[in-house]
N, C-alpha and C positions, 0 to 999 in steps of 0.2 A: 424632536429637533428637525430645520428644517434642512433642507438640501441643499451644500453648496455646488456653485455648479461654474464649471469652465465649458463653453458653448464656444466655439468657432465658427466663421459665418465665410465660406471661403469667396463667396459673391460670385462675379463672371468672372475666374479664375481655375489654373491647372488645366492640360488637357488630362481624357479620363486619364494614359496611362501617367501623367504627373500627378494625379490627383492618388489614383493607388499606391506610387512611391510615398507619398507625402502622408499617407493613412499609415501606411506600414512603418512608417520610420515614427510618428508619432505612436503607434500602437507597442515597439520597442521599448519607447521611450519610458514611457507611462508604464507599462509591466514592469518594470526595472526599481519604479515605487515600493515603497513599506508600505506606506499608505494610500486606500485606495478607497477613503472620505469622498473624496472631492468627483460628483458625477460631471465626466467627460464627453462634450459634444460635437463631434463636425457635422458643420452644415454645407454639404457639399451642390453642387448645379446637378440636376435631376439625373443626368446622362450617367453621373459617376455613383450614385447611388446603390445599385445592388453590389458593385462589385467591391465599394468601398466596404458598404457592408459584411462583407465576406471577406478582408483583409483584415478585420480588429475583431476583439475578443470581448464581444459583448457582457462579458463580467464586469468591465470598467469602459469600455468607449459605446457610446451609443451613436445611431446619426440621425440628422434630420435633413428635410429636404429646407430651401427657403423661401417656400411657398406653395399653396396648391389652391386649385378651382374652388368658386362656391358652388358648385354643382357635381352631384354625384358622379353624370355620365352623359353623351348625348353629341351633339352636333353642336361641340364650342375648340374648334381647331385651335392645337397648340395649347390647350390646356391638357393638366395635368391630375387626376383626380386623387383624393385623397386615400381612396383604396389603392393607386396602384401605387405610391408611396407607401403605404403599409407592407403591401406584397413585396416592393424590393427591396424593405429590410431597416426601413425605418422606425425609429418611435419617437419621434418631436419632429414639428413642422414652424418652424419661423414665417410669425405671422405679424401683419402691419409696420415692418422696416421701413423707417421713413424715405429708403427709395421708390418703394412700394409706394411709399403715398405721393412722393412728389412725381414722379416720373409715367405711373400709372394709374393716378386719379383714385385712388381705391381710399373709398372716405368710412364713415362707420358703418354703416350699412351694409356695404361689401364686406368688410372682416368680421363683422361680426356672423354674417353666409357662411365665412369659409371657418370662424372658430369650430362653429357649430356642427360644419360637417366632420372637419377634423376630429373632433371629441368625437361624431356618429361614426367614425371609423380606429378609434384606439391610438389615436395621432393625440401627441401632448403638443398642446400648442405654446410656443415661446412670444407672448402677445410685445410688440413694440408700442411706444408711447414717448413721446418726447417732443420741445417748442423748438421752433427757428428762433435766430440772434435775434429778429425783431420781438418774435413775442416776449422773449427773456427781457430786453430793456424797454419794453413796453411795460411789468410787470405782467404779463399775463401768466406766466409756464405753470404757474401752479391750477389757473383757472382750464389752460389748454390737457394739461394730462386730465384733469377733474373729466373735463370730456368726454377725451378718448377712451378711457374707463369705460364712463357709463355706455358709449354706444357701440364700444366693442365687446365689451364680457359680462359687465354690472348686471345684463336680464338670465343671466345663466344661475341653475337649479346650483342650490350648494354643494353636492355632489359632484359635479359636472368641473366648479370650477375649483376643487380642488387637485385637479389635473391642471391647472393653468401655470405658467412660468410665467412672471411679467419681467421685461427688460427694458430700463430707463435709456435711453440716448437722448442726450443732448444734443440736435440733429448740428447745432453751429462746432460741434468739438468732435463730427465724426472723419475722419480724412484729412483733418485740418493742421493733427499735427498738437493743437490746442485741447487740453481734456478739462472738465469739471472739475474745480478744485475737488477736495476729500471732504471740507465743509458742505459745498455745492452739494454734490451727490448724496450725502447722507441726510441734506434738509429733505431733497425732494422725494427720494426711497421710503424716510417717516411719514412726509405726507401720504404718498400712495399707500402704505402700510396703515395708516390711517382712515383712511378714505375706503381700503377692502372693511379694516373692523366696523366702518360704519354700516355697510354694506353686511357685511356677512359674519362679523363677529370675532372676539380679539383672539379666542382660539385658532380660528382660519386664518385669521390674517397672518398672524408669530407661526405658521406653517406653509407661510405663502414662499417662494424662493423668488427675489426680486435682484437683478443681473443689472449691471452698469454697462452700458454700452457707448464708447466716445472717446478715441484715441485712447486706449487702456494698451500697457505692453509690461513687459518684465520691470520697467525704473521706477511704474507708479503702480502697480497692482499692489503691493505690500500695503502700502497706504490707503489705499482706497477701500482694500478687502477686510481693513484692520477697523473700519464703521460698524456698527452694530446692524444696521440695516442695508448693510451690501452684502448681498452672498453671494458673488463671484461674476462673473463679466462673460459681455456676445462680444467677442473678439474678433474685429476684420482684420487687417493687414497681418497684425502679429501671428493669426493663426495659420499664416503660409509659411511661413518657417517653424521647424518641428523642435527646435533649441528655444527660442520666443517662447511659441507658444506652450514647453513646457517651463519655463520661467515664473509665466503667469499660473501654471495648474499650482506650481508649489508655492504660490505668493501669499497665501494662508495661515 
């Protein structure tokens, strides 16, 4: 059975010591569970990282950073390697968010550098994939993720990417306010669940964990998690409040 998974993405947001408040009061929260199914992610900004790490209780909160270098090590200022993410306490690394793509050029090429270091360093990567409003009424969204697929993860050994997390955003429904209906989301989750069986097999794929990411909060998680092919959401805004975003863990 596959993993469902609440993934938090806290973006540029909290200073560290709000960022450790905001660990700790969600790591309360979530202990205070019967059940403790649901694998829990904060993605915190690099800086809060080991310390966030060391306020939760890695039996149910894991963290990840939301991004790292294609390169192991070296003379590329301001990057961050995927080793020293592992060191400060991570296990999942959010990769290809289409801020990522729009704002720092980072096309397939590059992510698929940084999946691969990730995986070469014990980093689970949480791959993004998702169209702008023009592609979507252009029809393209289904041809745009086919894509990013392939030239982000698709040349990875089957091994390798059974460690992979993939998380849909609809980039026009992220911040907007506006989310992907429950139909919406569920078309494109079977597509991509579709598109790994072609790839890798319908065993791999119905073991894949595939996260909705796009204005997702407490009113519409119920709905959206209640799809056969949504296993739980990378949540921005809502995962800065610790009452949200356990709304969403229990929306199950």
């Amino acid at each position: 059975m596959r993993k469902r998974i609440v993934a938090g993405n806290w973006k540029m947001n909290k200073t560290p010591k709000e960022g450790v408040e905001l660990a700790k009061e969600i790591n309360a929260k979530v202990g205070q569970l019967k059940d403790h199914s649901v694998e829990v992610i904060l993605g915190t900004p690099y800086i809060h990282l080991m310390d966030v790490a060391k306020s939760v209780n890695p039996a149910y909160i894991k963290v990840a950073a939301q991004n790292c270098a294609a390169w192991s090590h070296g003379a590329y200022t301001g990057e961050v390697s995927a080793e020293m993410i592992r060191l400060a306490g991570a296990e999942y690394v959010i990769l290809g968010h289409s801020e990522r793509r729009k704002y720092f050029h980072e096309n397939g090429e590059i992510l698929n550098a940084k999946v691969i270091m990730a995986l070469e360093n014990m980093l689970k990567p949480i791959f993004c994939c998702g169209e702008v409003l023009e592609e979507r009424n252009a029809g393209k969204h289904f041809e745009i993720v086919k894509t990013q697929l392939e030239e982000g993860i698709f040349d990875l050994p089957e091994e390798d990417f059974k460690e992979i997390v993939i998380a849909y955003e609809p980039v026009w429904a992220i911040g907007t306010g506006v989310n992907a209906s429950p139909e919406q989301a569920q078309e494109m989750h079977h597509f991509i669940r579709q598109e790994v069986a072609k790839k890798y097999g319908k065993a791999i794929a119905d073991e894949t964990s595939i996260l909705y990411g796009g204005s997702c909060k407490p009113s519409n998680a119920k709905e959206l998690f209640s799809n056969e092919d949504v296993d739980g959401g990378l949540i921005g805004g809502a995962s800065l409040n610790a009452d949200d975003f356990l709304g969403i863990i229990t929306a199950f």
